[in-house]
Each structure stands twice: as structure tokens, then as C-alpha cells.
TORLUM-588679 format. One record per residue (C-alpha): residue number from 1; residue in one letter; x, y, z. Coordinates in nm, 2 decimals, m for minus. Last residue first. Layout:
! TORLUM-588679
num  residu  u  v  w
NUM  a  X  Y  Z
...
END
This chain:
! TORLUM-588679
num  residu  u  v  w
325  x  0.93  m8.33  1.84
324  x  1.17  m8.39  1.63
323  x  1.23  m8.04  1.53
322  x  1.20  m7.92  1.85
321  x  1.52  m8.12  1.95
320  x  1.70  m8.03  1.64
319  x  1.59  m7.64  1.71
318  x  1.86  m7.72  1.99
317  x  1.72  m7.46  2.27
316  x  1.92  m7.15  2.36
315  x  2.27  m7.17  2.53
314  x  2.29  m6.99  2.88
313  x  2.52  m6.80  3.05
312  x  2.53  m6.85  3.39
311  x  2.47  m6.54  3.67
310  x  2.23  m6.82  3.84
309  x  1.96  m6.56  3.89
308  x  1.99  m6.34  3.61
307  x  2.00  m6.63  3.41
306  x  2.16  m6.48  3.07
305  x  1.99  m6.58  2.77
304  x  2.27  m6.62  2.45
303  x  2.23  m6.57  2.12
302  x  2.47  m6.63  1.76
301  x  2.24  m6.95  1.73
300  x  1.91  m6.73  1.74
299  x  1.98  m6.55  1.45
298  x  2.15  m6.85  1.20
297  x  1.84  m7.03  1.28
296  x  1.59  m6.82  1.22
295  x  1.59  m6.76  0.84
294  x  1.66  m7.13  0.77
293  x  1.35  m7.22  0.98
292  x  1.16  m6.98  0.78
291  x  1.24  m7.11  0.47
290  x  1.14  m7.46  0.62
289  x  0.89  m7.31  0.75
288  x  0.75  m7.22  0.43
287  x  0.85  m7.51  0.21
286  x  0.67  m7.75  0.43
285  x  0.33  m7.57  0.49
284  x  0.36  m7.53  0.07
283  x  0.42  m7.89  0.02
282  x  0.15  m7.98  0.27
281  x  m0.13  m7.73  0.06
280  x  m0.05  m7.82  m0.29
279  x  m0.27  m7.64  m0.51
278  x  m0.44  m7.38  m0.28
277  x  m0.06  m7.32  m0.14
276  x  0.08  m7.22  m0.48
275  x  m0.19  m7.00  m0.52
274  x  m0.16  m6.84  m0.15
273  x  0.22  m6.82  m0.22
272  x  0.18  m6.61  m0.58
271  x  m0.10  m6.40  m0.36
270  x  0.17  m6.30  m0.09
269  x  0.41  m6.24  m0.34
268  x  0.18  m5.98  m0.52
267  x  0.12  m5.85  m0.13
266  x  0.49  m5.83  m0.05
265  x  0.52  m5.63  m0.38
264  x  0.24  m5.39  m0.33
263  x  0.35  m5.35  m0.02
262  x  0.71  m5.24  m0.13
261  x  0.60  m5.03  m0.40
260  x  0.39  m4.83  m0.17
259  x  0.65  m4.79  0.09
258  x  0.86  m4.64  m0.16
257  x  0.67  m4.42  m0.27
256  x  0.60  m4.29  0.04
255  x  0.96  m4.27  0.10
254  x  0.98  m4.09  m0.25
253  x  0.71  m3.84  m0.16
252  x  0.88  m3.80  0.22
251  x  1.18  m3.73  0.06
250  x  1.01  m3.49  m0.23
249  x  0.78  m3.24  0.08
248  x  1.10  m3.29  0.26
247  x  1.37  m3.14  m0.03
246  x  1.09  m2.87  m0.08
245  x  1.03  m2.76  0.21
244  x  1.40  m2.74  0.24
243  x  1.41  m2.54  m0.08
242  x  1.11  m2.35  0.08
241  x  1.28  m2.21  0.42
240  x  1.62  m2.08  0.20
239  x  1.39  m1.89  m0.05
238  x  1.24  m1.76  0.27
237  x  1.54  m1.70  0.44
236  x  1.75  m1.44  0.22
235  x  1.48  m1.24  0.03
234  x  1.33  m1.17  0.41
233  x  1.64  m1.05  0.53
232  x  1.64  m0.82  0.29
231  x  1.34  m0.71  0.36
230  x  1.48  m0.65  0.64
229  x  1.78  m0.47  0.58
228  x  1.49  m0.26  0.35
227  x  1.27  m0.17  0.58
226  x  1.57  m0.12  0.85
225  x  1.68  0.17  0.60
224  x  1.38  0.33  0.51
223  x  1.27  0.38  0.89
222  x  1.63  0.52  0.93
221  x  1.59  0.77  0.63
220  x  1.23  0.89  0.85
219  x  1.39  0.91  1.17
218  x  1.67  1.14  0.97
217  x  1.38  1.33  0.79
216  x  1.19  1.41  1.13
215  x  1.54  1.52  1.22
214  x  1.63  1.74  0.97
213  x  1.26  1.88  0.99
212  x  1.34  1.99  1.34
211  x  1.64  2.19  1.27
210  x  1.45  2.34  1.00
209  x  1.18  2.51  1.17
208  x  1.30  2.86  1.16
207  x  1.51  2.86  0.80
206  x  1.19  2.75  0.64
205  x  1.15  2.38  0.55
204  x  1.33  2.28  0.24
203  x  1.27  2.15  m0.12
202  x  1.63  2.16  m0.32
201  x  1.68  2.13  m0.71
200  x  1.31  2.03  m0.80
199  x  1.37  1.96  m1.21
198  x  1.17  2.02  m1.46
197  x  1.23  1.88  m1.77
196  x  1.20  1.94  m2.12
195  x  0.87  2.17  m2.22
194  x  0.80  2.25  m2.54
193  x  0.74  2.61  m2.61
192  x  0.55  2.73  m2.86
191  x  0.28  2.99  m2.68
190  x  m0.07  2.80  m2.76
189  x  m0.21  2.89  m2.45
188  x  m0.36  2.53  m2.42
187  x  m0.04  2.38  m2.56
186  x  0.20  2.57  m2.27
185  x  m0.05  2.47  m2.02
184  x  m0.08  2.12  m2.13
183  x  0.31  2.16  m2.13
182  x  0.25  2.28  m1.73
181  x  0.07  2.03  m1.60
180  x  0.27  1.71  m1.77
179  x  0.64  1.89  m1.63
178  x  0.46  1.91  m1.26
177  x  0.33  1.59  m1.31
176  x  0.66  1.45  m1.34
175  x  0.81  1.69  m1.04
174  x  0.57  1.62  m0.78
173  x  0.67  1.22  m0.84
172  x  1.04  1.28  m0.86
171  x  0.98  1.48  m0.52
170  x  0.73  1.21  m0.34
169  x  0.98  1.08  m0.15
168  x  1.16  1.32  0.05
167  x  1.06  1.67  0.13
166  x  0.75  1.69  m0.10
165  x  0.64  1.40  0.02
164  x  0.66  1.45  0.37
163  x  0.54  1.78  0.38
162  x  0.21  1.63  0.25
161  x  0.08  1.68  m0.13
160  x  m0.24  1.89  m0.28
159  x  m0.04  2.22  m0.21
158  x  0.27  2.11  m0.38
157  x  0.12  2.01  m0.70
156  x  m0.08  2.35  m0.69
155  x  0.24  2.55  m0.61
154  x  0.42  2.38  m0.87
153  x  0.16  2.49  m1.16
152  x  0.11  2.80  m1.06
151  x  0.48  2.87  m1.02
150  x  0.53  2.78  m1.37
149  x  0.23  2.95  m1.56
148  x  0.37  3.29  m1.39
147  x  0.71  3.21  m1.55
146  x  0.57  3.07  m1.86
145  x  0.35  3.43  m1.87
144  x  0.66  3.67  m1.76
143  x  0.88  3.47  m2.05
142  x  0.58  3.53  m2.34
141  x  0.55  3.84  m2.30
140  x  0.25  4.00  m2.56
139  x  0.12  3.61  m2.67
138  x  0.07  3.47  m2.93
137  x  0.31  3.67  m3.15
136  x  0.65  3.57  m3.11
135  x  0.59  3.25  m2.92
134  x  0.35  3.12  m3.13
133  x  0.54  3.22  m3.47
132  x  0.86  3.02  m3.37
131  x  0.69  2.72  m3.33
130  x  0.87  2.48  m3.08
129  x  1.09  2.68  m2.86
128  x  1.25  2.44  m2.59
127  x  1.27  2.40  m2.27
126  x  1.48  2.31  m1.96
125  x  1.27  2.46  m1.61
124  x  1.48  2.50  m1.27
123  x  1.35  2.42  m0.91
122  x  1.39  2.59  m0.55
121  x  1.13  2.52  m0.34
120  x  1.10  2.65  0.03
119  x  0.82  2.46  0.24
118  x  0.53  2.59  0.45
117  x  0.35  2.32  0.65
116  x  m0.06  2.35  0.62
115  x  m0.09  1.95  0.55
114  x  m0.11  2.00  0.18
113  x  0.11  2.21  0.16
112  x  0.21  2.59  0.16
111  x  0.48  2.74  m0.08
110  x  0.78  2.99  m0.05
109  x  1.02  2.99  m0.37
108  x  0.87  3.25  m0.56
107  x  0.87  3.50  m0.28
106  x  1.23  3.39  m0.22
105  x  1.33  3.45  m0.57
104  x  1.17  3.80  m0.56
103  x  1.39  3.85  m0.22
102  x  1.70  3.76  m0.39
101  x  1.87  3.45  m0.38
100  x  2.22  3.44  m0.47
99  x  2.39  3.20  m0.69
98  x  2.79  3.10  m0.75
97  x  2.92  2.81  m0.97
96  x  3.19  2.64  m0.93
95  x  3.31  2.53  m1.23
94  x  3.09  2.80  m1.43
93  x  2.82  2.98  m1.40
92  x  2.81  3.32  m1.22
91  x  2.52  3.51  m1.06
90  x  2.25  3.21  m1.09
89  x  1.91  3.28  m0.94
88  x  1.70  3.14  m0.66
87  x  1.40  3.07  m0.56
86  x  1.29  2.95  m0.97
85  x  1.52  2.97  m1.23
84  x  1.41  2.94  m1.59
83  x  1.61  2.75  m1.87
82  x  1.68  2.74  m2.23
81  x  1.84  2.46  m2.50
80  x  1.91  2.58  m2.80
79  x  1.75  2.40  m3.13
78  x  1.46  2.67  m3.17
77  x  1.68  2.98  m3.11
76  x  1.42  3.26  m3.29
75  x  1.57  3.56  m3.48
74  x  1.39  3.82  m3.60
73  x  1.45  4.01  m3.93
72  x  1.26  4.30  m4.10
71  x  1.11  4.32  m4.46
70  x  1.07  4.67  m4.61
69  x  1.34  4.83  m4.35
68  x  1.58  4.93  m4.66
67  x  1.58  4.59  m4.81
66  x  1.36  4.32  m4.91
65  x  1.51  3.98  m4.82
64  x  1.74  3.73  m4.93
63  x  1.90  3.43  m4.69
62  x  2.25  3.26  m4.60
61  x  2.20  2.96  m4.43
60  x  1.99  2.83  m4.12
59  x  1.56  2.82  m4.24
58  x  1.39  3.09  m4.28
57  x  1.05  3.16  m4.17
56  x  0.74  3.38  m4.33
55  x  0.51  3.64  m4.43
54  x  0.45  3.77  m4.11
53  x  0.33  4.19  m4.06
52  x  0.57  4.47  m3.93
51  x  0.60  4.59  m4.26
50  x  0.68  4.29  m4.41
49  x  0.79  4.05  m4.09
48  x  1.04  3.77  m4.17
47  x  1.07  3.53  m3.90
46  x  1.46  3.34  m3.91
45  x  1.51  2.96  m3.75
44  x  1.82  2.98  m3.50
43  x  2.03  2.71  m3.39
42  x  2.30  2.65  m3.66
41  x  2.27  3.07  m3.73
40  x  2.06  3.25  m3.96
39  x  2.26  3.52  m4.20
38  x  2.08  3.81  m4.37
37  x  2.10  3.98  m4.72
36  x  1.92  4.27  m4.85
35  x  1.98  4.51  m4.56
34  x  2.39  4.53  m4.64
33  x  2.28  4.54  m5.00
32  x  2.08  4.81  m5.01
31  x  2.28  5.03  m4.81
30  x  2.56  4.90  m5.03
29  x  2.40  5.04  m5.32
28  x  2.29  5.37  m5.20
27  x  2.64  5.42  m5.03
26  x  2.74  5.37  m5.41
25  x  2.47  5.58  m5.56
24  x  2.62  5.85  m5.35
23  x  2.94  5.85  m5.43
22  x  2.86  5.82  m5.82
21  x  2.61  6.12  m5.75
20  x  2.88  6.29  m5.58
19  x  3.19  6.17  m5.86
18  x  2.92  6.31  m6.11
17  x  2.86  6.65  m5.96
16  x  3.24  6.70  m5.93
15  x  3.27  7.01  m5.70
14  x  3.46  7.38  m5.79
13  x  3.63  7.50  m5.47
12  x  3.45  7.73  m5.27
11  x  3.56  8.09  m5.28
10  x  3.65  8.33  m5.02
9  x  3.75  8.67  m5.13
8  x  3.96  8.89  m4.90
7  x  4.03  9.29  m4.93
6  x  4.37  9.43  m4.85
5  x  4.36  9.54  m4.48
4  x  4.49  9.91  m4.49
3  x  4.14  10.06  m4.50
2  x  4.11  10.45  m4.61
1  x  4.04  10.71  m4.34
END
């Protein structure tokens, strides 16, 4: 029985080998130039690893390097600014700015004192990367180790201070060692990272217990608080108290010296008469009473004795009488 299908030959069309190999030299090219040239941002500082080995770091700017996987790029941010939560975590930042605490945070967050009271801490860490190398290849995970490196160091601060301190007064104190411990840490381990601040957000007594606490702390804010009224108090009146100590201690210094002056001047008289009266002894006797006579009088004139007796009023002696006599 004979076919009534015509027979069909496929051929392929008839390809360019140039225009392929120019295609292809052209991917070729841009491959090679799309891994030959690398960008670093503002903040960043570039590590160039040659077959997974360092050679070196590049600086922000536009940069060469050896393509097709020879030389590979990481990127450090040295000039950004980083953090670490610790009990609790932040869900979304912003305005208002929501966290939630989860129970790894709340593990990291519980903490015994000194005195054998439990506390919650919540703190954050700012850092820095300081030598790019270090923290790439000092260490296998570098943010597990600062984290672990950060809770020891708080806890131990924490455990070697009272409830009381690490509640109210001794927190800015807890936190500047804290930051001091752990950046001899971060230079012991060699792991690149300066540390910035660290900052103790909120320190709280468990959930159980805190009703208490508050009011240990309220006692303790009202202790502060007459301390300082008087203390206060205490600024006010003693300056007041030695300016009139003062004012006295000079009054009675210039009465004194006034005294002084005064004596010594009745006594310089006093010699000037008894001169004048070893030379002329009657003149002298004279002159003296009659100065004092001329003192007297004018007193005892303007005086009257009353005789209880007689109810009279009567006049004093005539000092002409006594005189002659």
C-alpha cells in the first residue's frame, strides 16, 4: 500500500560562526568586566580575599579587582553605628516604637546580685568595627561571641553589687565599668570592635516581687529628697550664722580697739599732767580743780534733792560757799 503523506525534510538553518564567537566574546567581556570592578560605600571599608585568602582593604570609591571569582569582595561598615539588645528585642522602630520580649531575651535579662535578689536587666550595646580583618577572621562568629562576652560581663558587675544599686543609684556606675570590662574583652580577643556605650535601659525586680520593690524605691526617693531639702537648708543658714559671726567677731575687734586707743590716750595725758605737776605742783592742784570745778558746776546746778520728809524741793549747796571755805 503506497504512502499518501509526501515525505518531510527538516533542516537547520545555516549559523554565523563568527556572529557566535563575537556573541560570545561579548558576554565573555562583560562577564569580566561586571566582576572586575566593585563599588564601596561612604561607610563601608572593602576586604579583598584571592582565592579565599587576604591580600587587602579598599578604601570608599570605585575599585579594580581580579575577575571571574579570582579575587572576592566583603564589605565591612566601619563608620556605621551598631547595636545589640539585651531582654528584650525591637519589632518595629520608628516614632513609636514597638518591642516584644521573647523567652531567649528573658533568659538573658534575669540576673542575681550581690545580696541574692534577682533583678531583670534590659540594656543595649552602640559599637563600632575597628579593624575590619579582626572581626572577619579572628574569630568564627563574631556576633554570638560579643553577645556571650556581653552578658558575662553585666552579670558579673551585677552580681558583685546590692539590689539597691542596681535599681537606683549605682546604674550609671554598673554601666561605666560595664563598657571598661567588656572593650578589654573585645582587645583581649582581638575581635575589632570598639565599644561606644552601654546603656542599662530598665533594671527591675521580677514581675512577683515588684510591688514591694516600688515601695522600697519610693522610701528610698523620699530619703533622697529630705537629704537634699536639708542640705539645703544647711547652704541657707550657715553662710547666714558666720556673716553675723563675722560682723561681731569685727564689732567687738573695733570696740576693743577702741578701748585701747582710748586708754592709751587718757594714760599719755595722764603722764603730760604728772610732768606738768612735778614742775609746778600748786599751779597744777589749781588748774585741776579748777577744770574740775567748771565741769561740775553746770551738772549739779540743773539738780534738785527732794526731802522726802518735808515733801520740799531743795536747792543744792552754793559751791561759792565751799569755795570760801
Amino acid at each position: 500500500m503506497a504512502n499518501d503523506f509526501p515525505q518531510m525534510e527538516f533542516k537547520l538553518p545555516k549559523i554565523n560562526t563568527g556572529l557566535v564567537k563575537i556573541v560570545i566574546i561579548g558576554i565573555a567581556v562583560l562577564i569580566v568586566l561586571a566582576t572586575s570592578f566593585y563599588q564601596i560605600g561612604p561607610e563601608e571599608m572593602g576586604v579583598i580575599l584571592r582565592f579565599g585568602k587576604f591580600v587587602r582593604t579598599s578604601d570608599p570609591g570605585l575599585h579594580l579587582r581580579l575577575p571571574l571569582g579570582i579575587e572576592q569582595l566583603r564589605k565591612v561598615p566601619i563608620q556605621r553605628q551598631l547595636k545589640l539588645e539585651f531582654g528584650f528585642r525591637t519589632t518595629e522602630p520608628g516614632i513609636r516604637t514597638e518591642y516584644r520580649v521573647t523567652p531567649e531575651s528573658k533568659r538573658e535579662a534575669r540576673m542575681l546580685t550581690g545580696d541574692l535578689n534577682i533583678v531583670d536587666a534590659e540594656w543595649i550595646v552602640q559599637y563600632k568595627i575597628q579593624d575590619p580583618y579582626n572581626y572577619l577572621f579572628k574569630l568564627r562568629d563574631v556576633q554570638a561571641t560579643f553577645r556571650y562576652m556581653n552578658e558575662a560581663v553585666v552579670r558579673k558587675i551585677i552580681g558583685d553589687s546590692s539590689v539597691d544599686e542596681v535599681i537606683t543609684v549605682g546604674r550609671a556606675r554598673i554601666a561605666t565599668e560595664a563598657k571598661e570590662e567588656l572593650q578589654k574583652l573585645c582587645d583581649l580577643y582581638e575581635i575589632g570592635i570598639e565599644v561606644n556605650q552601654l546603656l542599662l535601659q530598665n533594671v527591675d525586680p521580677p514581675e512577683p516581687v515588684q510591688p514591694s520593690f516600688n515601695e522600697v524605691n519610693q522610701s528610698q526617693q523620699e530619703k533622697e529628697r529630705k537629704i537634699n531639702e536639708a542640705w539645703s537648708e544647711y547652704n541657707q543658714e550657715i553662710p547666714k550664722a558666720e556673716g553675723v559671726a563675722e560682723q561681731t567677731i569685727r564689732s567687738a575687734e573695733g570696740y576693743a580697739t577702741e578701748r585701747v586707743n582710748n586708754a592709751q590716750g587718757d594714760a599719755q595725758r595722764f603722764r603730760q599732767v604728772y610732768r606738768e605737776y612735778v614742775r609746778a605742783p600748786l599751779v597744777t592742784r589749781k588748774r585741776l580743780y579748777l577744770e574740775a570745778i567748771t565741769e561740775i558746776i553746770p551738772k549739779i546746778d540743773r539738780k534738785v534733792i527732794f526731802d522726802e520728809s518735808q515733801k520740799n524741793i531743795l536747792p543744792l549747796l552754793n559751791l561759792g560757799k565751799e569755795e570760801k571755805q
